[in-house]
MDAnalysis code that builds the backbone (N, CA, C; Angstrom):
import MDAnalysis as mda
import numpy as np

u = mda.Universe.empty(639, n_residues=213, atom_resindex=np.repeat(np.arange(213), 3), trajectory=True)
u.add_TopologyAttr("name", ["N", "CA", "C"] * 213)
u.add_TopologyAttr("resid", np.arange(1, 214))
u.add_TopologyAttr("resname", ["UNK", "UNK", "UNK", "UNK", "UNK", "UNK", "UNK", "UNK", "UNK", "UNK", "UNK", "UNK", "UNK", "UNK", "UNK", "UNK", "UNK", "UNK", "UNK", "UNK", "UNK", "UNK", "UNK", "UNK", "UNK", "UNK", "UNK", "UNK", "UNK", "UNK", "UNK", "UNK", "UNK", "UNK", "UNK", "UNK", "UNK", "UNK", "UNK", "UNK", "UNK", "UNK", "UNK", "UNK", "UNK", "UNK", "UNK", "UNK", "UNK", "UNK", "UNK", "UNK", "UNK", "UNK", "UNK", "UNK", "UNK", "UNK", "UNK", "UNK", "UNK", "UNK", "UNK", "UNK", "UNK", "UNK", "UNK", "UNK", "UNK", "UNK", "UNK", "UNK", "UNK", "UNK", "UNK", "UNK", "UNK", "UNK", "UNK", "UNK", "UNK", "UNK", "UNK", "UNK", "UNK", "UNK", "UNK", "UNK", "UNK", "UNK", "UNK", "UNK", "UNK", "UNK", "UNK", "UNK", "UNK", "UNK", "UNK", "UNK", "UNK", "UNK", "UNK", "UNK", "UNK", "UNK", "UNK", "UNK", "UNK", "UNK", "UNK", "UNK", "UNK", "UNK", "UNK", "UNK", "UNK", "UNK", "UNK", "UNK", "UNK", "UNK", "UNK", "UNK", "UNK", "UNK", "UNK", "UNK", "UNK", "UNK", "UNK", "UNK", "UNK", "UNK", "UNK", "UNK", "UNK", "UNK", "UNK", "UNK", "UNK", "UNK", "UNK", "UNK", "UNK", "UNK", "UNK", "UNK", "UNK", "UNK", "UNK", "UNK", "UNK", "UNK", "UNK", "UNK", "UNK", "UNK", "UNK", "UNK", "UNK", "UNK", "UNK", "UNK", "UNK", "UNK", "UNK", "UNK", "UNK", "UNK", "UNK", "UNK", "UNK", "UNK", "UNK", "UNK", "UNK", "UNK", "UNK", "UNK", "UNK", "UNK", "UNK", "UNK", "UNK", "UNK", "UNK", "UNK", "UNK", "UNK", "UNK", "UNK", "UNK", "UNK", "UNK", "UNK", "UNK", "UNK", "UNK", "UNK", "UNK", "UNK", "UNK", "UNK", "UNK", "UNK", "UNK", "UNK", "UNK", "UNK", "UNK", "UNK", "UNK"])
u.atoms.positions = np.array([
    [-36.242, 34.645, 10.139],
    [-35.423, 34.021, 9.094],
    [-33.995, 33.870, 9.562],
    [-32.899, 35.074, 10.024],
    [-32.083, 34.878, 10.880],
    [-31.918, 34.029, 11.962],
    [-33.006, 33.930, 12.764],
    [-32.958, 32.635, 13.453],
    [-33.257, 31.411, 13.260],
    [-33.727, 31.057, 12.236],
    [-33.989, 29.702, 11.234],
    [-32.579, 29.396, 11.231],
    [-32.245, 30.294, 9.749],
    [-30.516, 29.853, 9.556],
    [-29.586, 29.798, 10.766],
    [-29.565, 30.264, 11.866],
    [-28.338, 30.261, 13.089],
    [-28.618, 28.892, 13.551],
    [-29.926, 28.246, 13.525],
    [-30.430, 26.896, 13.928],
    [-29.982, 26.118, 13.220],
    [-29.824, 26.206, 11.548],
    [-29.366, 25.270, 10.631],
    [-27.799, 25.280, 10.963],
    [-27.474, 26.456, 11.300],
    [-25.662, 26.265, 11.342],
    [-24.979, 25.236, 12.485],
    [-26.124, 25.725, 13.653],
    [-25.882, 24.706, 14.633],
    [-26.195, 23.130, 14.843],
    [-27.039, 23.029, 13.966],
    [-27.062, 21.848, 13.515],
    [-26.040, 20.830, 12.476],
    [-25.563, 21.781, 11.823],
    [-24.547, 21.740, 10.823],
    [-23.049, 21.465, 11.694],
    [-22.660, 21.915, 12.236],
    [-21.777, 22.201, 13.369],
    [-21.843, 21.294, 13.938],
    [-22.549, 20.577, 15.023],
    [-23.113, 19.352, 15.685],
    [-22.579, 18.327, 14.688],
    [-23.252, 18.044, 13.481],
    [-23.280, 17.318, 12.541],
    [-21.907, 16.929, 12.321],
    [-20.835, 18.099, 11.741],
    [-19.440, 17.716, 11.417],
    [-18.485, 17.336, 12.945],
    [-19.032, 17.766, 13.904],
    [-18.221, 17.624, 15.024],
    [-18.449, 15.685, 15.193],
    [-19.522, 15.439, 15.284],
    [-20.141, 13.783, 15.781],
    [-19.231, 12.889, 14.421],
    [-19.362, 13.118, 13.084],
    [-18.909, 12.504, 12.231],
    [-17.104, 12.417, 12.685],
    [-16.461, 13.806, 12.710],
    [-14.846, 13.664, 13.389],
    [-14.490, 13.000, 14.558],
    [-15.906, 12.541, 15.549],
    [-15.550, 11.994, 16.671],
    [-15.578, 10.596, 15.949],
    [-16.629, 10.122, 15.293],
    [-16.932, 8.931, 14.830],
    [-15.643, 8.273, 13.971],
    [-14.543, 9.298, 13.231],
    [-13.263, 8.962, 12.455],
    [-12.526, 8.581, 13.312],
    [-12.123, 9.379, 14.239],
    [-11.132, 9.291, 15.350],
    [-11.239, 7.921, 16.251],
    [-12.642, 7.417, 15.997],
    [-12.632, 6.165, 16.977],
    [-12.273, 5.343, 16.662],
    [-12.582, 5.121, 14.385],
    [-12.460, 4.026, 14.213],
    [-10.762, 3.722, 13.831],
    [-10.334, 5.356, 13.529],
    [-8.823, 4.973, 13.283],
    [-8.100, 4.230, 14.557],
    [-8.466, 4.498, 15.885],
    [-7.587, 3.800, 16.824],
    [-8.028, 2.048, 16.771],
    [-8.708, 2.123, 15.890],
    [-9.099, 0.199, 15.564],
    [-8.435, -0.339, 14.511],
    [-7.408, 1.076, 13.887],
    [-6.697, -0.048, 13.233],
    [-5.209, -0.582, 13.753],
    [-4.849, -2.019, 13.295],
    [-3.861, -2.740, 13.759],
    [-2.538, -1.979, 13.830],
    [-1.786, -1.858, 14.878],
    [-0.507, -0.446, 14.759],
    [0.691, -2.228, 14.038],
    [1.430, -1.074, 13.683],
    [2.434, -1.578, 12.569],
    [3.278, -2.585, 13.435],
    [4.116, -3.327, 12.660],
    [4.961, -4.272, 13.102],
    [6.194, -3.358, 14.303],
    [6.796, -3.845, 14.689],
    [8.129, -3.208, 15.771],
    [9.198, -3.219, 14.317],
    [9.933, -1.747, 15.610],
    [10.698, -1.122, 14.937],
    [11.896, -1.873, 14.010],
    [12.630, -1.549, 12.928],
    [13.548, -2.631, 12.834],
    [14.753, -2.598, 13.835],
    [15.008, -1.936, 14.771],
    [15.859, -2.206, 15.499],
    [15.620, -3.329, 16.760],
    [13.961, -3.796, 16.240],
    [14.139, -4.964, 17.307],
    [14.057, -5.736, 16.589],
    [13.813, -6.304, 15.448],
    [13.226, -7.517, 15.321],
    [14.869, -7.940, 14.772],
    [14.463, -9.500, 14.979],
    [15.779, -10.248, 14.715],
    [16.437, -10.035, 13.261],
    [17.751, -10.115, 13.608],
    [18.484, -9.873, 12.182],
    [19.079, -11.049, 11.690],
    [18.809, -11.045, 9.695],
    [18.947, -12.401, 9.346],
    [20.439, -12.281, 8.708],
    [21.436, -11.547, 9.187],
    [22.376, -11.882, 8.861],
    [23.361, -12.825, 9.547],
    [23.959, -13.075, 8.371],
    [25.073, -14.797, 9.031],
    [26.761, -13.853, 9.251],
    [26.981, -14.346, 10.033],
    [28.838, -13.983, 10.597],
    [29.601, -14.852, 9.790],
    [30.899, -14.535, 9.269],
    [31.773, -14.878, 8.287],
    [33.032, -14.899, 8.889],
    [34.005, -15.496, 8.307],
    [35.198, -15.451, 8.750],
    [36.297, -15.547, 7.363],
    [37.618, -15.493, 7.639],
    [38.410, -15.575, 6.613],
    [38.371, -16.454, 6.156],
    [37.826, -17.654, 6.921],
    [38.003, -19.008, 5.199],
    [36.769, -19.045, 4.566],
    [35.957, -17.654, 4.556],
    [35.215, -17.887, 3.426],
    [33.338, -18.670, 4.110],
    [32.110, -17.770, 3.805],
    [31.019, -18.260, 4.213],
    [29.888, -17.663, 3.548],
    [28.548, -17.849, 3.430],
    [27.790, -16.912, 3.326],
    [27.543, -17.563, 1.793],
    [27.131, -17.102, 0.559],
    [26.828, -17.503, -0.781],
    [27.810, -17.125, -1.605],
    [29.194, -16.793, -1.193],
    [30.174, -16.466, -2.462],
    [30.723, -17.558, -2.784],
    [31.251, -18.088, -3.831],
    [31.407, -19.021, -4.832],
    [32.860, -19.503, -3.777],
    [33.523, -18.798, -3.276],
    [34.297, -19.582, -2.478],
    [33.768, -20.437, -1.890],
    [32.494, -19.964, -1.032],
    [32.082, -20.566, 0.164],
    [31.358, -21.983, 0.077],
    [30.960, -21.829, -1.049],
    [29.833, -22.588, -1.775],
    [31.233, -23.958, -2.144],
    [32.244, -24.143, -1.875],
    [32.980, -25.180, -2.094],
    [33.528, -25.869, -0.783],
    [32.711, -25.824, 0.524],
    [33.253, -25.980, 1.927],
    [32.042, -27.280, 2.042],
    [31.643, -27.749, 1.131],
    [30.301, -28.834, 1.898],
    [30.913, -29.939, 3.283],
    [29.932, -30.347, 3.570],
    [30.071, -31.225, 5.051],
    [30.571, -32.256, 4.396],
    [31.155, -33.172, 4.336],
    [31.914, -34.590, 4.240],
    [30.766, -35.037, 4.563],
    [30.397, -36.079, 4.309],
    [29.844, -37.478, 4.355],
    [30.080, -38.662, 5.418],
    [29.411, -38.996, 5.882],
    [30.341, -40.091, 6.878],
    [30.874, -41.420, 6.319],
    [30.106, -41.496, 5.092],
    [31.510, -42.412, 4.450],
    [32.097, -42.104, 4.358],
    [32.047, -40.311, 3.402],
    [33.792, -40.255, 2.945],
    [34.940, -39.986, 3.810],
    [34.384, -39.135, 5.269],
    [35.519, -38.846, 6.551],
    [35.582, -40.446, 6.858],
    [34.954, -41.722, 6.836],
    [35.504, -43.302, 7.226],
    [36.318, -43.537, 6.267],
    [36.118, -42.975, 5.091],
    [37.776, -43.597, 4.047],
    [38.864, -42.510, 4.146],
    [38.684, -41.428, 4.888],
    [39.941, -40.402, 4.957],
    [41.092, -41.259, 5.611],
    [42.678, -40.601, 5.690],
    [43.380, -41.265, 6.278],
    [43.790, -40.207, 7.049],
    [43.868, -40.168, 8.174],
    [44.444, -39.213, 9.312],
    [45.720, -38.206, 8.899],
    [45.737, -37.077, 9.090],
    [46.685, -36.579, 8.540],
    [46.778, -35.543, 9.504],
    [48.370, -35.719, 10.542],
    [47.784, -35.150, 11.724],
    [49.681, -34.398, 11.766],
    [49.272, -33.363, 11.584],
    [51.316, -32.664, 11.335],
    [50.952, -31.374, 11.630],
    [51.894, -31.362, 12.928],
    [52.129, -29.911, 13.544],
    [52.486, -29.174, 12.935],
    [51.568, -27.685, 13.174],
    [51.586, -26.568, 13.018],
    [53.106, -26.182, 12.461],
    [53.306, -26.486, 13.475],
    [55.267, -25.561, 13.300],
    [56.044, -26.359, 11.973],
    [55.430, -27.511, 11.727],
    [55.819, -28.299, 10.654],
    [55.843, -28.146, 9.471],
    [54.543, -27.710, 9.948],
    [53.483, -27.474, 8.090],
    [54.305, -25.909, 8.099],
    [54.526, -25.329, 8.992],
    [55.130, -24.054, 8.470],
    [55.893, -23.348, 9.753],
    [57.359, -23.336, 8.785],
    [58.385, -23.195, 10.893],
    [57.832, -21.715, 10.783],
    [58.684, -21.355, 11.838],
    [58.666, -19.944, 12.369],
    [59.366, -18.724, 11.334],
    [60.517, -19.257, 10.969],
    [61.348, -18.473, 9.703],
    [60.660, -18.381, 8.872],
    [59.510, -19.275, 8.338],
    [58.704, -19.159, 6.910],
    [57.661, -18.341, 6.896],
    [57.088, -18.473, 8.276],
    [56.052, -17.187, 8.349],
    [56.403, -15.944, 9.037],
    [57.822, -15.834, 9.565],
    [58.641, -14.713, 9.555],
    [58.870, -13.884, 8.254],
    [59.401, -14.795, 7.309],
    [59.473, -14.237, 5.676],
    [58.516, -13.694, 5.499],
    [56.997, -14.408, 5.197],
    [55.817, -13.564, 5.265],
    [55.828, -12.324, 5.461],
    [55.548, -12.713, 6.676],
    [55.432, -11.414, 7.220],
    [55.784, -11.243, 9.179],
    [56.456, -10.386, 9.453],
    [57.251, -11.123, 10.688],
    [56.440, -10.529, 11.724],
    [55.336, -9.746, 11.586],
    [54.122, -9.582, 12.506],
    [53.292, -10.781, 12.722],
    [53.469, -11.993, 12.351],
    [52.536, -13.034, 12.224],
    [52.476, -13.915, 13.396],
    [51.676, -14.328, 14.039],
    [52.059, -15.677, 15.549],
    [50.704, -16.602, 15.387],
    [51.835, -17.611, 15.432],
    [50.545, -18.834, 15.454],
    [49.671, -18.981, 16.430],
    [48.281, -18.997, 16.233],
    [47.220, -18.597, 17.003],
    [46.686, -20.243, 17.448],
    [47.035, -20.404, 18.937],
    [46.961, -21.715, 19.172],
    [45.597, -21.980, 19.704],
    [44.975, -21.182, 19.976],
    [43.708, -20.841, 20.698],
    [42.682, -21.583, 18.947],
    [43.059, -21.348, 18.107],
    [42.691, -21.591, 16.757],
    [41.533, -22.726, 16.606],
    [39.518, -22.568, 16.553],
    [38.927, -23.681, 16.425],
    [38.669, -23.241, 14.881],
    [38.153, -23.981, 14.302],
    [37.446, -24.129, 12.494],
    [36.416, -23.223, 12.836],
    [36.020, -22.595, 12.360],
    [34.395, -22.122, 12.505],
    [33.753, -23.448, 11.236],
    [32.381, -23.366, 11.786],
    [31.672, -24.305, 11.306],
    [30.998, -24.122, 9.493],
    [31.504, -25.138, 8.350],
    [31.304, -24.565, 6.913],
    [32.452, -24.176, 6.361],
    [33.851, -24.072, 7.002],
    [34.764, -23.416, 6.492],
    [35.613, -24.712, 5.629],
    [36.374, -23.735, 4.964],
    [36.947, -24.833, 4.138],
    [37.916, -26.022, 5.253],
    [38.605, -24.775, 6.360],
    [39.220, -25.762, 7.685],
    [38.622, -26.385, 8.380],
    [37.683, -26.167, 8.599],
    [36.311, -27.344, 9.218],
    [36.116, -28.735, 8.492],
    [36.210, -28.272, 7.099],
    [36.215, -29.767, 6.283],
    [37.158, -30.302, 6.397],
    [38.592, -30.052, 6.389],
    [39.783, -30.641, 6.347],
    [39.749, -31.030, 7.979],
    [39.476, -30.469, 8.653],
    [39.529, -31.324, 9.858],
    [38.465, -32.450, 10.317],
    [37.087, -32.304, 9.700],
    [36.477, -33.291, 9.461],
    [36.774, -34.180, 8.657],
    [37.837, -33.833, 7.526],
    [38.304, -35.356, 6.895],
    [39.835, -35.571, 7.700],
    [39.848, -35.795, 8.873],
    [40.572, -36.353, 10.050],
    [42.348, -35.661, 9.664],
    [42.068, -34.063, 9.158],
    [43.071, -33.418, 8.437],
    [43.579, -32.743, 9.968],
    [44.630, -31.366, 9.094],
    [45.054, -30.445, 10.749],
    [45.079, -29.217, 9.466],
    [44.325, -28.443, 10.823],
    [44.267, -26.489, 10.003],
    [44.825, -25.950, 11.238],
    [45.220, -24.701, 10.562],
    [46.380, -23.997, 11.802],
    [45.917, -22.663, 11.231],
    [46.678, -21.583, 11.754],
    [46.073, -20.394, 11.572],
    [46.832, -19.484, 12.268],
    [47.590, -18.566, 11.514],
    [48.819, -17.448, 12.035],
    [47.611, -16.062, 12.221],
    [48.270, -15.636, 13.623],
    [47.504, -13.978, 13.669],
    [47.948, -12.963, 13.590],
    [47.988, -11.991, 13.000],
    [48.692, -10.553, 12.497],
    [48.354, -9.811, 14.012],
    [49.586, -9.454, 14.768],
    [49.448, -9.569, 16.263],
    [48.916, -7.743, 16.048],
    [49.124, -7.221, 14.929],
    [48.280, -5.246, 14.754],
    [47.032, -5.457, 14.448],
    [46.931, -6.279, 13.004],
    [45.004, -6.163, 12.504],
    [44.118, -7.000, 13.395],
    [45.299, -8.124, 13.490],
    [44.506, -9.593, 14.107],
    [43.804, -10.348, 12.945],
    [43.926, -9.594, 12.002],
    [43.020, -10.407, 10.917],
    [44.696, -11.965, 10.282],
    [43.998, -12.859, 9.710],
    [44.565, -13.853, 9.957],
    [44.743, -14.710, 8.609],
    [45.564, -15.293, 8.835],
    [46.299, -16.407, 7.105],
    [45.953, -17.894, 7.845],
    [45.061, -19.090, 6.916],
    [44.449, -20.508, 7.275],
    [45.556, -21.166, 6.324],
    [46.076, -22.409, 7.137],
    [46.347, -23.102, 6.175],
    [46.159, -24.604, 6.523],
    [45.078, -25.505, 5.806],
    [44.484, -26.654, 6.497],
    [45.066, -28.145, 5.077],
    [45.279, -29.264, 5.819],
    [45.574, -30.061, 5.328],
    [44.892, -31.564, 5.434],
    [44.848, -32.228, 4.672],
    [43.882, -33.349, 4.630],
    [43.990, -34.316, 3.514],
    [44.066, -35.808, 3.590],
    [43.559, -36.955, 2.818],
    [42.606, -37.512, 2.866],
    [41.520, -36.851, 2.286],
    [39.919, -37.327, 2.114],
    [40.296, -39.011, 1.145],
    [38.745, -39.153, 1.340],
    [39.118, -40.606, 0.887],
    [38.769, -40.351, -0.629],
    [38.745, -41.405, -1.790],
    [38.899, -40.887, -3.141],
    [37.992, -40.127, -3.842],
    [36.769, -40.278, -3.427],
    [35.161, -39.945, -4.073],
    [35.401, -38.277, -3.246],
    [35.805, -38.345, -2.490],
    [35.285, -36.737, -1.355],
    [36.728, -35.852, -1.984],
    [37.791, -36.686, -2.578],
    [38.859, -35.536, -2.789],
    [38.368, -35.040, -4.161],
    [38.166, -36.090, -4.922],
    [37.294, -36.063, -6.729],
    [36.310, -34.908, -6.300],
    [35.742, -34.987, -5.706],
    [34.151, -34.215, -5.345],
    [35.382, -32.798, -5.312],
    [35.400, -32.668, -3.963],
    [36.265, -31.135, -4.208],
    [37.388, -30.910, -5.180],
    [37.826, -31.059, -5.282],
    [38.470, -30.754, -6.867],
    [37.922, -30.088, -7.851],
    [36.722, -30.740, -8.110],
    [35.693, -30.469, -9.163],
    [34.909, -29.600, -8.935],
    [34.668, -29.170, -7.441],
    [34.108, -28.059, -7.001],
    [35.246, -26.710, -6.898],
    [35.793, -27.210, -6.988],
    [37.118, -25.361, -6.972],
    [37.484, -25.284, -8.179],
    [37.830, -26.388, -9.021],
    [38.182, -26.281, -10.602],
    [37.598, -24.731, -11.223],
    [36.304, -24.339, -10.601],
    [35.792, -22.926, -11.347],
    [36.590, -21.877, -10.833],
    [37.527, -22.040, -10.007],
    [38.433, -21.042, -10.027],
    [39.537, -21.002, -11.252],
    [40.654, -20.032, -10.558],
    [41.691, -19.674, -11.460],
    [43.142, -20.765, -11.400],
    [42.846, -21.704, -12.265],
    [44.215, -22.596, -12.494],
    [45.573, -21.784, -11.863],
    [46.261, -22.159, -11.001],
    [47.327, -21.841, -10.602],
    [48.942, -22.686, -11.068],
    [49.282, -22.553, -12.026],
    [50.319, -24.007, -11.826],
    [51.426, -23.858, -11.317],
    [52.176, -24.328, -11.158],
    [53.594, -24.796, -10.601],
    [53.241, -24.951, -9.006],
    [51.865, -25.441, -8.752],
    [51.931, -26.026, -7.138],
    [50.743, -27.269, -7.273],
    [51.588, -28.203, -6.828],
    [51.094, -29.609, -6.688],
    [50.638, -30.395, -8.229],
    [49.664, -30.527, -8.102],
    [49.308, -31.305, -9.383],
    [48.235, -30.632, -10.387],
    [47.754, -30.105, -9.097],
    [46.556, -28.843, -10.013],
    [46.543, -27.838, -8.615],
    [46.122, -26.627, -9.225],
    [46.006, -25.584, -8.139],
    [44.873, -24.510, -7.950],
    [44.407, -24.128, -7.229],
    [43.080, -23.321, -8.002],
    [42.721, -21.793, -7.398],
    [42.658, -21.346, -7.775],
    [42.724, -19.738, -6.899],
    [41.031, -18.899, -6.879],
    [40.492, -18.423, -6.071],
    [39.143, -17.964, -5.709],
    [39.319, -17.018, -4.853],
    [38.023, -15.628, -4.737],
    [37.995, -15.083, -3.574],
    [36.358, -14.668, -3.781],
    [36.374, -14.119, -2.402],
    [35.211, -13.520, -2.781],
    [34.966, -12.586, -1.685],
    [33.898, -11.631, -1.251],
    [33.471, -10.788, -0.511],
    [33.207, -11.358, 0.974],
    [33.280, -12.208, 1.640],
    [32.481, -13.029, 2.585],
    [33.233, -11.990, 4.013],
    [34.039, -11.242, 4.025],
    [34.642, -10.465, 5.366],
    [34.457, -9.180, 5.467],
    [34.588, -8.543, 6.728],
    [34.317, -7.141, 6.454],
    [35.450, -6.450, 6.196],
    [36.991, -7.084, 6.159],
    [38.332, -6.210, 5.865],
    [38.337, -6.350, 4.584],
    [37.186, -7.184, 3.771],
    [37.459, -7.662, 2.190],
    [37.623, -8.886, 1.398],
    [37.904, -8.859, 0.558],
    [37.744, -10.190, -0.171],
    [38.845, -11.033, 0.645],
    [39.003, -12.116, 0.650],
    [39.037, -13.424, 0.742],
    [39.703, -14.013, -0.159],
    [40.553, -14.310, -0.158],
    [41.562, -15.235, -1.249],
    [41.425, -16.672, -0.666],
    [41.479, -17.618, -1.318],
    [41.200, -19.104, -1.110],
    [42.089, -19.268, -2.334],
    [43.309, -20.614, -2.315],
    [43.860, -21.381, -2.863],
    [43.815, -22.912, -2.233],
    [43.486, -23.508, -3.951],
    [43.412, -25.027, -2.935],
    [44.323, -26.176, -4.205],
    [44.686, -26.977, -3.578],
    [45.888, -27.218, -4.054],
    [45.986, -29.071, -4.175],
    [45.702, -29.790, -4.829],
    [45.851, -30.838, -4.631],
    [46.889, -31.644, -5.384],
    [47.868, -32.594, -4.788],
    [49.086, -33.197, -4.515],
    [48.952, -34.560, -4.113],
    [49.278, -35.524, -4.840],
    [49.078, -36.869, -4.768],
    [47.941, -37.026, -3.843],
    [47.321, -37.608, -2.416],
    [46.174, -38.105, -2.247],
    [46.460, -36.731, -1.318],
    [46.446, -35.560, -1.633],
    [46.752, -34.612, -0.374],
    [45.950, -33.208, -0.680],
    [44.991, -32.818, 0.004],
    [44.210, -31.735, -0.561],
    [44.685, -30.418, 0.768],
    [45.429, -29.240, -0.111],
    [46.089, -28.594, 0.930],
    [45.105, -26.992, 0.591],
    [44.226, -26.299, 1.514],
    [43.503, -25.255, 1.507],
    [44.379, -23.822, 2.007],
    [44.778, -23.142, 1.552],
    [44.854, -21.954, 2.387],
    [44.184, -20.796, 2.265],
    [43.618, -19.577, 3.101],
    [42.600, -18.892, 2.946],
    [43.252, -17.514, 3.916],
    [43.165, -16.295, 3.568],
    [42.853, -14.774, 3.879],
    [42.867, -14.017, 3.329],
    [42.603, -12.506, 3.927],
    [42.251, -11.306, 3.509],
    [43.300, -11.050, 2.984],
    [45.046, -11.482, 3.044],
    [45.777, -11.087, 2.249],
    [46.485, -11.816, 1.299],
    [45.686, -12.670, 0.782],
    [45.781, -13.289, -0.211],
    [44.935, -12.540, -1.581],
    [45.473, -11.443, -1.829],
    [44.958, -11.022, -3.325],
    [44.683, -11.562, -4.600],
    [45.927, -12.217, -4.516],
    [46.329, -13.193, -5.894],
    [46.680, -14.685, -4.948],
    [47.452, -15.488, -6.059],
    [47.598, -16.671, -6.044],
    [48.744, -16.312, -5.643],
    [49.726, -15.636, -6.372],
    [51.246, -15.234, -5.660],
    [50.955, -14.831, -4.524],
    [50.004, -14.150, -3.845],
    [50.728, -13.904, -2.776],
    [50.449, -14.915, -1.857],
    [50.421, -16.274, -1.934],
    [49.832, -16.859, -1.330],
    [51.254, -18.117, -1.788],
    [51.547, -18.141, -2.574],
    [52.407, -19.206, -3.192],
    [53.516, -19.190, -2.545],
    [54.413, -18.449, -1.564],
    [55.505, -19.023, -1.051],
    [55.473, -19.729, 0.025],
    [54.228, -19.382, 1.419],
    [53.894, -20.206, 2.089],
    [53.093, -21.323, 1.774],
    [52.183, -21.422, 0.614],
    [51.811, -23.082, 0.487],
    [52.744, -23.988, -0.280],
    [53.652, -23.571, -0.870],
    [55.007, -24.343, -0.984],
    [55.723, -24.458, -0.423],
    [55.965, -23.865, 0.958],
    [56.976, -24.601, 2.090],
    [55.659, -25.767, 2.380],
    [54.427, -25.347, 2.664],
    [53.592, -26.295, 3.764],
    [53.518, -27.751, 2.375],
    [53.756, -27.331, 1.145],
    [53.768, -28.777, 0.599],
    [54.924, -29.363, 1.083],
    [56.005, -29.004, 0.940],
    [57.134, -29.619, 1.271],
    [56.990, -30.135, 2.405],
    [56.247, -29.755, 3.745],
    [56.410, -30.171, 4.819],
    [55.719, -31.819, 4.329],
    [55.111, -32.131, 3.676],
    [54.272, -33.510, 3.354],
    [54.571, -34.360, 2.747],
    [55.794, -34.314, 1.897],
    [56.558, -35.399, 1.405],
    [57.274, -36.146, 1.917],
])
């Protein structure tokens, strides 16, 4: 009888060992997981101070049209013009005009230079982070169009004819101030991180209007 049962155990034994081999085989058949997230591509987009990405600033930078950049009128005024050296000394006297300066592509200065405008761009020679200020005469339908697209900002008055104030999150030093400013056929943008308000932004886009009369 003792040796009956030592036969059943070993059989028993056998039994659970073949079934754990039989698990073990089929788990290595299943599909191993996707790669780690440190490889797979990342879907984030790069931003800059004039504003990119889905914040309500950004969302007012559309591409011009090639009609409407064929009815723009060239509007082509040096840097030092639109704003001397003393004015962005006042500013702030860490500031140097960054001549190296292209649009990144979507920005509100990208449009103004696609409507055959001029954007310039001072660099804070400690943070490096930077103040836009872009100018342009779109033709009538493309200035109407933006207008009506910044209007959802904050009315600014006593600059130009209407004025409009926005920011939003789009940088990593912080929000983004955007003022945009339109003046007889003249749509004047300025954009950075230290633009909090509309004041602080209002003594240099009132020299750069003056430079246009």
């Amino acid at each position: 009888m003792n040796t009956f049962v030592k036969s059943r155990q070993r059989v028993t034994m056998v039994a659970v060992s073949l079934a754990a081999t039989v698990a073990l085989a089929l788990t290595g058949c299943v599909s191993q997981p996707g790669s780690p997230a440190s490889e797979r591509p990342s879907n984030s987009s790069d931003s800059d101070t004039s504003g990119s990405g889905s914040s309500p600033a950004a969302s007012t930078n559309p591409s011009p049209s090639s009609s409407a950049v064929a009815g723009a009128t060239p509007t082509k005024i040096a840097c030092g013009t639109l704003l001397s050296a003393q004015a962005v000394y006042d500013f702030n006297p860490n500031f140097g005009l960054d001549s190296s300066f292209t649009p990144k592509s979507g920005t509100a200065a990208a449009t103004a230079v696609a409507e055959r405008g001029t954007a310039c761009t001072w660099r804070n020679q400690t943070s490096k982070e930077t103040f836009t200020i872009a100018v342009a005469r779109p033709a009538a339908t493309e200035f109407a169009s933006l207008r009506s697209k910044v209007a959802t900002g904050t009315a600014t008055p006593g600059l130009g004819d209407a004025a409009y104030f926005s920011s939003s999150d789009s940088s990593s030093s912080g929000a983004v101030g955007r003022i945009d400013v339109f003046t007889g056929a003249y749509w004047l943008v300025a954009t950075s991180v230290y633009f909090g308000s509309a004041t602080d932004a209002k003594d240099l886009v009132t020299t750069a209007l003056r430079a246009l009369k």
